[in-house]
Phi, psi and omega in degrees: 000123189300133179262094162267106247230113174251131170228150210189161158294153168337128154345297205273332168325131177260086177224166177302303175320307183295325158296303189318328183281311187317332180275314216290313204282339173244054158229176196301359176279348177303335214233011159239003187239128190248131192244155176219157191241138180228120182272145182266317168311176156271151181253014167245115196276354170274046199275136200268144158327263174354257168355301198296330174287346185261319151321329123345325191236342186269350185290319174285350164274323166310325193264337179264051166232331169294333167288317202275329137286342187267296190065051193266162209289306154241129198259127205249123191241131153233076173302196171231159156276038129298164163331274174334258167324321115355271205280327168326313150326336203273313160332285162332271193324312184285012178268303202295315166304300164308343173257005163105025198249120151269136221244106195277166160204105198262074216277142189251187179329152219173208186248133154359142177293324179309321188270317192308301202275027193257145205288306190318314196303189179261339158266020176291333178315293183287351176281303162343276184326311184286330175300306176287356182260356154299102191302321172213154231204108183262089160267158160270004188210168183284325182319307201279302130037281208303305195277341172254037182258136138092333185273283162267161160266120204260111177271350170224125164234130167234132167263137168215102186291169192309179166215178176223121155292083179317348175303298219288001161263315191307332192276337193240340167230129179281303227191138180243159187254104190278331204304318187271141212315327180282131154293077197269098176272147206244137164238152146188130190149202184286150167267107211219156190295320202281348182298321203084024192255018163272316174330288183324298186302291172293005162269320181293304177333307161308324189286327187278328149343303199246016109133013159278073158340300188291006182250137180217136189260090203289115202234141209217130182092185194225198206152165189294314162347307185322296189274334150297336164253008160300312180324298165312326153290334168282341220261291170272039119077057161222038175256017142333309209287308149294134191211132182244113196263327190124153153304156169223163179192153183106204187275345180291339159316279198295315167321281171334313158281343174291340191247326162324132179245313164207135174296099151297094195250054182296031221286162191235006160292147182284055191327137164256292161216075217322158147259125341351281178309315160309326185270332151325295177314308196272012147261007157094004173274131173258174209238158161275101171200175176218174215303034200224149199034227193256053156264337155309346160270004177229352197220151178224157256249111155115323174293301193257338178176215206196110191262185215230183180251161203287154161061015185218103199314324205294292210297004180274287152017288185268359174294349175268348170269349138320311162327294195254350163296314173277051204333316200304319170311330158304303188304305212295300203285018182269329211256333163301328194279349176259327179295330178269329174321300179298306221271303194277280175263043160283176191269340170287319164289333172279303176346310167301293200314310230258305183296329263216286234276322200280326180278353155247031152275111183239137192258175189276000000 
């Protein structure tokens, strides 16, 4: 059994990478795979200046004492396409490479594809370097795909997009209640300025303006955000309206979309592939969002949800009122958003996807 070394942020961490490792380790590959997690992170966000330099410089003697006892077949690297996270990785790989190790480098949510793969910078050089010294090479999207032909040779490129486990909607939501009168809009992941999730807060205001009552807007994580847009809600007299719940997990997870009439996701951040929208998806909530990074590749405009121009409270305001006018129209995109869910972003086609790529790696 092939030994695979995933590095990643914490487990327990609420980021995209850290679901991506929680799915690889519980999914059917568990059972041709022998898998181990070695974390690059803090599992704290109060973490001391210190502390984070002394991690910084003892974590690469750490990840090669780990290769050299676990001695796995492959070291599965999850950067970000950023600056950071790029090149911290970038360490790694050549560590995992100096020690006789082939190296997946699976790159996640970043800079634009445009800037990251673009030839003009001064860093296109070490990107290069580090992308050919990868045996294989992961995106998440066609979008990056697109932008990265052509920046290097490459010994392998794969797009594989994020997954959802659909069981777990299929199995706790039967059926969503588009019929009723009450509106429940849903955010959920970090709070962060660049999410839209000050807009989402001022379309709802607009909306109780004009004489929509029944609507409440449900905000699910924490984040630097948080108390600015607490503010904001005290500011525009919605805090009936609102409820900031917090992380969630779990079967308080499954609720939380089970109850969802619709996701506001206006986000002007560079998406690579959200687990917001997949998890939407795959619970029949269509989303509100817009044209950035590979959400055009999950959500298409008028089936699955409705996109809004980036920063602009009026048009989330009338895209939810376009929506919530038209039940039969909720339903169709509720029952199309498990169709795509089902068709697309299981945990089972990424599983293929994922064994195809670690089984054509032969170690040396």
């Amino acid at each position: 059994m092939k030994k695979i070394l995933l590095v990643g942020t914490h487990r327990t961490m609420p980021s995209g990478v850290s679901t991506h490792i929680n799915q690889l380790m519980a999914s059917p590959l568990i059972n041709k795979f022998n898998f181990d997690n070695f974390v690059i992170g803090s599992e704290s966000c109060q973490e001391s200046k210190l502390s984070k330099i002394k991690r910084y410089i003892l974590s690469p003697v750490s990840l090669a004492i780990k290769i050299i006892f676990f001695q796995p077949d492959i070291v599965h690297l999850n950067p970000s396409m950023d600056f950071k996270g790029f090149f911290r990785d970038a360490v790694y790989l050549f560590i995992a490479k100096l020690l006789g190790k082939k190296v997946v480098l699976q790159l996640h949510a970043g800079l634009k594809p445009q800037v990251f793969f673009n030839q003009s910078s001064w860093l296109f050089r070490a990107r290069r370097l580090v992308l050919q010294t990868a045996d294989a090479v992961i995106l998440l999207t066609q979008l990056e795909a697109k932008h990265a032909a052509g920046f290097c040779h490459f010994k392998a490129l794969t797009v594989v997009p994020n997954a959802i486990d659909v069981t777990v909607f299929t199995t706790n939501v039967t059926e969503k209640n588009n019929t009723s009168d009450e509106i429940t809009l849903v955010y959920i992941g970090r709070l962060v300025d660049e999410k839209g999730i000050k807009e989402s807060i001022e379309a709802l205001s607009l909306l109780k303006q004009q004489g929509y009552k029944n609507v409440t807007f449900k905000i699910a994580g924490t984040g630097p955000y948080e108390q600015s847009l607490k503010h904001l809600v005290d500011e525009l007299n919605v805090n009936d309206n609102v409820e900031f719940m917090g992380p969630i997990f779990g079967e308080q997870k499954i609720q939380f979309w089970h109850d969802a009439t619709i996701l506001v996701f206006p986000t002007y951040f560079d998406e690579g592939l959200p687990y917001t929208l997949l998890e939407a998806l795959a619970s029949g909530t269509p989303s509100i969002t817009t044209r950035v990074g590979g959400i055009p590749e999950v959500i298409e405009d008028g089936i699955h949800g409705l996109f809004v121009e980036e920063k602009n409270p009026e048009a989330i305001a009338n895209a939810i009122k376009t929506m919530v006018s038209d039940k039969s129209l909720l339903k169709t995109m509720s029952e199309e958003c498990i169709k795509r869910a089902n068709e697309h972003y299981s945990i089972a086609r990424l599983s293929k996807q994922i064994e195809a790529i670690y089984e054509n790696l032969q170690p040396k």
